[in-house]
FIVEX-206095 format. One record per residue (C-alpha): x, y, z; residue number from 0; residue in one letter. Coordinates in steps of 0.25 Angstrom, whole numbers. Example, Ala and Ser with C-alpha at 12.3 -4.5 7.8 and 13.67 -1.06 7.14 Angstrom:
residues 2
+-------+-------+-------+------+------+
|     X |     Y |     Z | resi | resn |
+-------+-------+-------+------+------+
|    49 |   -18 |    31 |    0 |    A |
|    55 |    -4 |    29 |    1 |    S |
+-------+-------+-------+------+------+
This chain:
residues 315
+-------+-------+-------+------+------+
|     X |     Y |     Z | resi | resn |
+-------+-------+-------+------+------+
|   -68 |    -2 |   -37 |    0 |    X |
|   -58 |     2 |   -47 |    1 |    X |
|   -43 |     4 |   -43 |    2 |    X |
|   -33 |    11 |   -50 |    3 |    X |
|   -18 |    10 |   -46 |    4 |    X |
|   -17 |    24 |   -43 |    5 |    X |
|   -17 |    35 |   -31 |    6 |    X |
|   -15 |    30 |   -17 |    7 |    X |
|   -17 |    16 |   -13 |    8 |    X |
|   -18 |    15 |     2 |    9 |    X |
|   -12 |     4 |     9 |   10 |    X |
|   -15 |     7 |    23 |   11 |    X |
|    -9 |    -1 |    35 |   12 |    X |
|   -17 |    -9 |    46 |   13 |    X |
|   -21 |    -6 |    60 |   14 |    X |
|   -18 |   -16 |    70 |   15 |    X |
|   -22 |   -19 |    84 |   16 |    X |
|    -9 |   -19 |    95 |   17 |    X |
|   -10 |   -34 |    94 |   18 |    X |
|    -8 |   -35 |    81 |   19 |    X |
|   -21 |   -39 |    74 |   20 |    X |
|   -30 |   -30 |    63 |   21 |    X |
|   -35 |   -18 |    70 |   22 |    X |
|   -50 |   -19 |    63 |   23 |    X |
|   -57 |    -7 |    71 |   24 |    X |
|   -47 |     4 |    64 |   25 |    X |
|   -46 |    -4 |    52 |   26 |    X |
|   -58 |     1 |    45 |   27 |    X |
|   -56 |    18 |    49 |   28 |    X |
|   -43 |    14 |    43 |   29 |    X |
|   -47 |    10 |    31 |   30 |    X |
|   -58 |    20 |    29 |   31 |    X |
|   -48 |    30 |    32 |   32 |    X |
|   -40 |    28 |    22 |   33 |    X |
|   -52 |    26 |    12 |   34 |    X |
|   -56 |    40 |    14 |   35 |    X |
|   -44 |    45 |     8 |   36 |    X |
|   -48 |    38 |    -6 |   37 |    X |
|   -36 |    32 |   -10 |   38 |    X |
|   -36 |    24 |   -21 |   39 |    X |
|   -36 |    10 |   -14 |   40 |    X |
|   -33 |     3 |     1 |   41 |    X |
|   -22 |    -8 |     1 |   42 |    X |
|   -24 |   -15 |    12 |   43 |    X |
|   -17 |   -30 |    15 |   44 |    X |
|    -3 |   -22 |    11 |   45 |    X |
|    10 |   -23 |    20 |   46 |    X |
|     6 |    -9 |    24 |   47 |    X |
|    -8 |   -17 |    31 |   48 |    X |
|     1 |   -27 |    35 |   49 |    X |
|    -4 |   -39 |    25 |   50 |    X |
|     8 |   -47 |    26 |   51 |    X |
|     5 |   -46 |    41 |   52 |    X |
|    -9 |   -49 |    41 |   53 |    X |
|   -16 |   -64 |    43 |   54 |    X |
|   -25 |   -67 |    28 |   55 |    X |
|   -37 |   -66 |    35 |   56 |    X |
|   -33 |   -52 |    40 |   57 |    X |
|   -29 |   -47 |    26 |   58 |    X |
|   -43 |   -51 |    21 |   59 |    X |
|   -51 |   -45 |    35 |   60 |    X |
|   -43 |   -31 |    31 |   61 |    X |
|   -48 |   -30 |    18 |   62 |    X |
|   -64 |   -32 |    22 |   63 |    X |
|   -60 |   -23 |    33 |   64 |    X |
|   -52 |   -11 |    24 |   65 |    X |
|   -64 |   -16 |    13 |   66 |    X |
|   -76 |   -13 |    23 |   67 |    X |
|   -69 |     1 |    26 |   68 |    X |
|   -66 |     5 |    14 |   69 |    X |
|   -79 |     2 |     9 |   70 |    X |
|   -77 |     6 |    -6 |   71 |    X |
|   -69 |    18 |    -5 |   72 |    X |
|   -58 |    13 |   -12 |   73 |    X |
|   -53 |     0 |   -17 |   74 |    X |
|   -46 |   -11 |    -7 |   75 |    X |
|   -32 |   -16 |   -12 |   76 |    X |
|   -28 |   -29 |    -5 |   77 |    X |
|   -12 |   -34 |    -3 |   78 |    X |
|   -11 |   -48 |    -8 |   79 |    X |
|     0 |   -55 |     1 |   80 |    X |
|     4 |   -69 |    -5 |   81 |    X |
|    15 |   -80 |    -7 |   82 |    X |
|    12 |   -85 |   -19 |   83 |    X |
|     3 |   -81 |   -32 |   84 |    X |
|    -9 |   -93 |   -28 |   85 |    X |
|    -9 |   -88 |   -12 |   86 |    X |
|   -11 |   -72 |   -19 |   87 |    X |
|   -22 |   -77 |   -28 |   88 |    X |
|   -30 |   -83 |   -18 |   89 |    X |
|   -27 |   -74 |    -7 |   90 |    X |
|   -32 |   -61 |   -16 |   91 |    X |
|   -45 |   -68 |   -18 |   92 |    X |
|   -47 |   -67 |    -2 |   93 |    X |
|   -41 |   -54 |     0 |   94 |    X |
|   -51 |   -49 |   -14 |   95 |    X |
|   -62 |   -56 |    -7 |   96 |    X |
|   -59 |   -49 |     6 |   97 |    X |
|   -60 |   -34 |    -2 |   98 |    X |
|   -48 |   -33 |    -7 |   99 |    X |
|   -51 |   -26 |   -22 |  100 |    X |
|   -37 |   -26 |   -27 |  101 |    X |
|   -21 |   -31 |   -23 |  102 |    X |
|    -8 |   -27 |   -20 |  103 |    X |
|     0 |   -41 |   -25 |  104 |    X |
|    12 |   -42 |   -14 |  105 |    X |
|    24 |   -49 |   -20 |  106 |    X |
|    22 |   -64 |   -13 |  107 |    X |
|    36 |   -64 |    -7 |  108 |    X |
|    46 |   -71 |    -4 |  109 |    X |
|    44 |   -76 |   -21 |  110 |    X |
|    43 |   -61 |   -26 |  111 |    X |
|    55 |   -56 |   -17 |  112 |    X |
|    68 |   -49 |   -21 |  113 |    X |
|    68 |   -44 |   -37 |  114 |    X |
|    69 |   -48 |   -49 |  115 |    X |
|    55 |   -54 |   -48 |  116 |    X |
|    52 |   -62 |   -60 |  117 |    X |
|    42 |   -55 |   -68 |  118 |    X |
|    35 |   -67 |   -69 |  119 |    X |
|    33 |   -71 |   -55 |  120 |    X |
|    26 |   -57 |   -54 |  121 |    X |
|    17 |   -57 |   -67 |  122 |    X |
|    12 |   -70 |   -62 |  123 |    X |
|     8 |   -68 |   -47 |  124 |    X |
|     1 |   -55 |   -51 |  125 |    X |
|    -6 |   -62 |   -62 |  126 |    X |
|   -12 |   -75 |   -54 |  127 |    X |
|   -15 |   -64 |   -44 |  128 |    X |
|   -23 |   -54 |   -54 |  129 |    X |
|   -28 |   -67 |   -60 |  130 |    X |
|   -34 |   -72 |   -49 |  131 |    X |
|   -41 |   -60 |   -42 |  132 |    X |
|   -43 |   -51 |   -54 |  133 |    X |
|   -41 |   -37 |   -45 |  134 |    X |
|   -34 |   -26 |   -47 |  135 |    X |
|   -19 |   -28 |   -41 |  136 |    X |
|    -7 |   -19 |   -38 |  137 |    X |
|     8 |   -26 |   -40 |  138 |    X |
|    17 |   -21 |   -28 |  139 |    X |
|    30 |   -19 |   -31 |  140 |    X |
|    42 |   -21 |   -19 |  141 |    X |
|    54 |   -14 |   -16 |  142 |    X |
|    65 |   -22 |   -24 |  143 |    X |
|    71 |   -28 |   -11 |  144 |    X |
|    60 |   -35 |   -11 |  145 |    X |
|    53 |   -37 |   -24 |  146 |    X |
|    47 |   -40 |   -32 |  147 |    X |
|    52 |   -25 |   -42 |  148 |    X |
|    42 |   -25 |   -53 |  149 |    X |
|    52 |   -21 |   -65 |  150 |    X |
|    45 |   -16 |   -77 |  151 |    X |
|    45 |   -28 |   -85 |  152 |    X |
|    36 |   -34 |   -73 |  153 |    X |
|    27 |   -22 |   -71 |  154 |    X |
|    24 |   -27 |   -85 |  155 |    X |
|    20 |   -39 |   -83 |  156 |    X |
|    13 |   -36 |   -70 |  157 |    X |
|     5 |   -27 |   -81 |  158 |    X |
|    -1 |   -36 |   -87 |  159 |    X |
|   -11 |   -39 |   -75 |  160 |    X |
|   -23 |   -32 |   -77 |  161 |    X |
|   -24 |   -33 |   -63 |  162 |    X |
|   -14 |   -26 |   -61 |  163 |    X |
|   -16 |   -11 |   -59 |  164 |    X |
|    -4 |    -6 |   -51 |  165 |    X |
|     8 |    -7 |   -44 |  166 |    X |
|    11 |    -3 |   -30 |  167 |    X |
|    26 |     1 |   -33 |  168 |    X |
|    32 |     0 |   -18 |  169 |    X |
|    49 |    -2 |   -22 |  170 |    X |
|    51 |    10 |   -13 |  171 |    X |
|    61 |    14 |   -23 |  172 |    X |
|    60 |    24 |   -33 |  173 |    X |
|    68 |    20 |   -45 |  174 |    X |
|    59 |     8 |   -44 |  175 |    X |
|    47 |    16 |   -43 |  176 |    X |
|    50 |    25 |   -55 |  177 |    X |
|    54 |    11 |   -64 |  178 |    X |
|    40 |     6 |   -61 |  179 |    X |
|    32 |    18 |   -63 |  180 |    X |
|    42 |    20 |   -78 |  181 |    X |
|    36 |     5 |   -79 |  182 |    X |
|    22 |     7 |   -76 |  183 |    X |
|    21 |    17 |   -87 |  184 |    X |
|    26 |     9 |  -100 |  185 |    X |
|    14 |    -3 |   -96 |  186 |    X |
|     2 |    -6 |  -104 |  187 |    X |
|    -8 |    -3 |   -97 |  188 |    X |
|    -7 |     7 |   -81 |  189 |    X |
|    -1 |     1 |   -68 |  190 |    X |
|    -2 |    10 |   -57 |  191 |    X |
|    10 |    14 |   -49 |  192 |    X |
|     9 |    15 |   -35 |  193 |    X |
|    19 |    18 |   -26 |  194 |    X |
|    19 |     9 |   -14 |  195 |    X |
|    34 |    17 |    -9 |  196 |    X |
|    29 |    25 |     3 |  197 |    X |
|    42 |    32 |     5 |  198 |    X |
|    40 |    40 |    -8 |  199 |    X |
|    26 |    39 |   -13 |  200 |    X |
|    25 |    52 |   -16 |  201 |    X |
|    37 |    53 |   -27 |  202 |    X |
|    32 |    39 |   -31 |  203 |    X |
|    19 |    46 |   -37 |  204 |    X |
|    29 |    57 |   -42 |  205 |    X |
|    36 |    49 |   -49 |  206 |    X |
|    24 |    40 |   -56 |  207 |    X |
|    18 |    33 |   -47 |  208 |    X |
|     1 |    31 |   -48 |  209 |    X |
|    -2 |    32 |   -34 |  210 |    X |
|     2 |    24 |   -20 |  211 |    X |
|    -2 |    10 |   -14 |  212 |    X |
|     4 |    13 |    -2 |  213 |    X |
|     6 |    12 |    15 |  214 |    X |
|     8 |    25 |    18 |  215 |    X |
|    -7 |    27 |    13 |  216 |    X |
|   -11 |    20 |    26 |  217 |    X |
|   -10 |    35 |    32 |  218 |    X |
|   -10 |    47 |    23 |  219 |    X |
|   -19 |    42 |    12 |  220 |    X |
|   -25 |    55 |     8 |  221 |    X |
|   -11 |    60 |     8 |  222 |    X |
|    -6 |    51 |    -2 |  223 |    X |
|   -19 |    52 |   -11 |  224 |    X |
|   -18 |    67 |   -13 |  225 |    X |
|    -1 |    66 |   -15 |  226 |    X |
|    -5 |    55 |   -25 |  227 |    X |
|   -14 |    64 |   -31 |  228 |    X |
|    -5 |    75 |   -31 |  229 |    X |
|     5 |    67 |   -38 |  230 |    X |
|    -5 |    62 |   -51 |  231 |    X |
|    -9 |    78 |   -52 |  232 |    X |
|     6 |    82 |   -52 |  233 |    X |
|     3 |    91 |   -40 |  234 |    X |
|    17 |    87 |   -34 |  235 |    X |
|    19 |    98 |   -23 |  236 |    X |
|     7 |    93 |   -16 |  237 |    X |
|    11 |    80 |   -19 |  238 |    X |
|    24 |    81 |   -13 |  239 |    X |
|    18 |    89 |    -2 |  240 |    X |
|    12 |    78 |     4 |  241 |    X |
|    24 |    69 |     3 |  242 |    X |
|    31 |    79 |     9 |  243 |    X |
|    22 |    78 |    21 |  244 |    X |
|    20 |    62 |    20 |  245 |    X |
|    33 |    56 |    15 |  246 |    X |
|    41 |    58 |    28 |  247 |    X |
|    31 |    48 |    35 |  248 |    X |
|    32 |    38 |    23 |  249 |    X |
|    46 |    37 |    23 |  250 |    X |
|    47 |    36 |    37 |  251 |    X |
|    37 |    25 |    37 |  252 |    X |
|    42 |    18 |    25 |  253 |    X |
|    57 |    18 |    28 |  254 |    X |
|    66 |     9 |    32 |  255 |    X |
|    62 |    -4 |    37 |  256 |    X |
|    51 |    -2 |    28 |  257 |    X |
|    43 |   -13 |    35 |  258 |    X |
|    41 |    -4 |    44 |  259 |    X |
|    32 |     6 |    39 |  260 |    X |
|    20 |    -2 |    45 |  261 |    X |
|    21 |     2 |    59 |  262 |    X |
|    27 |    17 |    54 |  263 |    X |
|    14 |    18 |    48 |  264 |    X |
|     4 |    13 |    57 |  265 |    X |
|    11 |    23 |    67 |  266 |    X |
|     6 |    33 |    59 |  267 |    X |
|    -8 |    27 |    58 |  268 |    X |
|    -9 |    27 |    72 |  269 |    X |
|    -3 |    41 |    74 |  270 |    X |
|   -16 |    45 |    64 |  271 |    X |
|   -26 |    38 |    72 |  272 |    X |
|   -28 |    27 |    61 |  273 |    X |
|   -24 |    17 |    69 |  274 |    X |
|   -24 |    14 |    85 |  275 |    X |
|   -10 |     6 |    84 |  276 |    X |
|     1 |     5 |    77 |  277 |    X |
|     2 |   -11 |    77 |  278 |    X |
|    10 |   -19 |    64 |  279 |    X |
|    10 |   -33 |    65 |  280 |    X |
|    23 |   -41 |    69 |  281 |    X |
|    33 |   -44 |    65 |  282 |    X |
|    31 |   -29 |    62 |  283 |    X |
|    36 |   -19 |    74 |  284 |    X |
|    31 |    -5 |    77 |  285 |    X |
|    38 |     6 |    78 |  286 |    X |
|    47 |    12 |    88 |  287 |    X |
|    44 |    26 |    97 |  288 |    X |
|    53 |    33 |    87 |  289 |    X |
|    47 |    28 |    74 |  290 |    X |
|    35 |    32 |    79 |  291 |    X |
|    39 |    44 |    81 |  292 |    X |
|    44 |    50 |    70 |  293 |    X |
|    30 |    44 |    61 |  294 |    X |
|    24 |    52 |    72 |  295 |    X |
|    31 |    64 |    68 |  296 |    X |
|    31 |    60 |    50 |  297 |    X |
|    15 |    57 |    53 |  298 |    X |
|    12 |    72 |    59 |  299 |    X |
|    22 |    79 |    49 |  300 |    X |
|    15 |    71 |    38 |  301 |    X |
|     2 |    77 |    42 |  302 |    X |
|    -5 |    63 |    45 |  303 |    X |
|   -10 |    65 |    59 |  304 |    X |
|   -18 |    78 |    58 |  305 |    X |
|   -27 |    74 |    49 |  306 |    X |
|   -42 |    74 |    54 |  307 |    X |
|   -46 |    60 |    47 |  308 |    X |
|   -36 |    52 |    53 |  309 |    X |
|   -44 |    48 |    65 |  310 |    X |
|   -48 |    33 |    60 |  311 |    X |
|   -46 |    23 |    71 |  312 |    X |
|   -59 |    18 |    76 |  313 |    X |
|   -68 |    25 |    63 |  314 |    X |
+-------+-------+-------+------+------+
């Protein structure tokens, strides 16, 4: 299947049993729910699916699972989690082998943390990567606090991969945000934008953006696609309509401590009857009664528990 670095990317978040392992039965209605609602890709093996948390041989099973489910209706986007360029190459041959049809390339920290990055050091782990699996990937760029910031100059370079079709632009900062889409637009050849800030991904797509590879599409995907769609046909009140509805739940979800946004969200799985728990993996914590709450509240304002299809647990 081709894909393009456009529209709505779903990275959707994992269910888990109370004791802390996969929950495989709601899995696959998960991931067939989200199918349904045709967006552009699923990104599973992300931080929002809890990859860093996961054991190797549980990143692989997610994708023949979310692959099974999905069967066809859109492309399957692996996270490639890895310490060093030669672990990446050789753990993206497994993961390609397991389903996935395409990756996100995380910064392999502790070497990429903290800004500047050298140029160099980027170019060359995306290149051995793209050389060695020869899929289409997507660069993901951090918040500055943490690195690696892709400034022009290494958005040119990074370019250069034909691999390389977009970049999931998740600085959570708008200045950085409007730098890199001004970038984007001055190379040779088209790398789509996608906002990966779910605090404001509906200006993000006002402002330039080609679409999302985003969290908070693990609950209103449909949402998202039509305010995406809105935003490429210029119809900005129906856009900014929806965002009026959906953004208080995203800020609240995505603010501070942003690691957090884990159990926010799952909470609001659960409320939809997505997912029978709410469990994250520790070191991770839940939420407390007030948390819970108040996304109670944000959920129902945002119009996500009245809607009829939302019954997936156990399908």
């Amino acid at each position: 299947m081709k894909l393009v670095a456009k529209g709505i990317v779903a990275a959707p978040f994992l269910p888990m049993l109370p004791d802390q392992s996969i929950d495989w039965a709601t899995l696959p209605g998960y991931m067939k729910w989200i199918a349904a609602q045709k967006p552009t890709a699923i990104a599973m093996n992300m931080d929002a699916s809890e990859g860093p948390a996961l054991d190797r041989d549980e990143q692989l099973q997610v994708l023949r699972v979310a692959k099974e489910a999905i069967g066809g209706a859109c492309p399957l986007v692996s996270g490639i989690i890895a310490g060093s360029t030669r672990d990446a190459v050789r753990w993206g041959r497994e993961l390609a082998a397991a389903g996935a049809q395409a990756f996100a390339i995380f910064p392999p920290f502790p070497t990429f943390l903290g800004n500047p990055c050298p140029a160099e050091m980027i170019y060359r782990y995306h290149k051995a990567i793209a050389d060695g699996l020869g899929l289409p990937m997507f660069a993901f760029q951090f918040p500055k606090a943490f690195g690696p910031d892709f400034p022009p100059e290494t958005l040119a370079r990074l370019c250069a991969i034909p691999q390389i079709i977009g970049l999931k632009e998740a600085s959570f900062d708008t200045p950085k945000t409007v730098e890199t889409i001004d970038a984007a637009k001055v190379l040779p050849r088209k790398l789509g934008i996608l906002t990966g800030s779910d605090t404001f991904i509906w200006e993000a797509m006002v402002m330039g953006c080609d679409g999302a590879l985003i969290g908070f599409a693990g609950t209103a995907t449909a949402e998202l696609v039509e305010m995406q769609r809105c935003a490429a046909a210029r119809e900005y009140e129906a856009g900014a309509a929806i965002w009026a509805r959906l953004g208080p739940l995203a800020r609240y979800c995505w603010r501070a401590p942003i690691r957090d946004y884990r159990p926010r969200m799952k909470e609001v799985l659960k409320l939809q009857g997505l997912f029978p728990h709410a469990t994250v993996r520790e070191p991770q914590l839940g939420v407390d009664d007030a948390e819970r709450a108040e996304i109670a509240r944000l959920a129902r304002q945002a119009g996500l528990l009245d809607a009829p299809p939302l019954r997936a647990v156990g399908d």
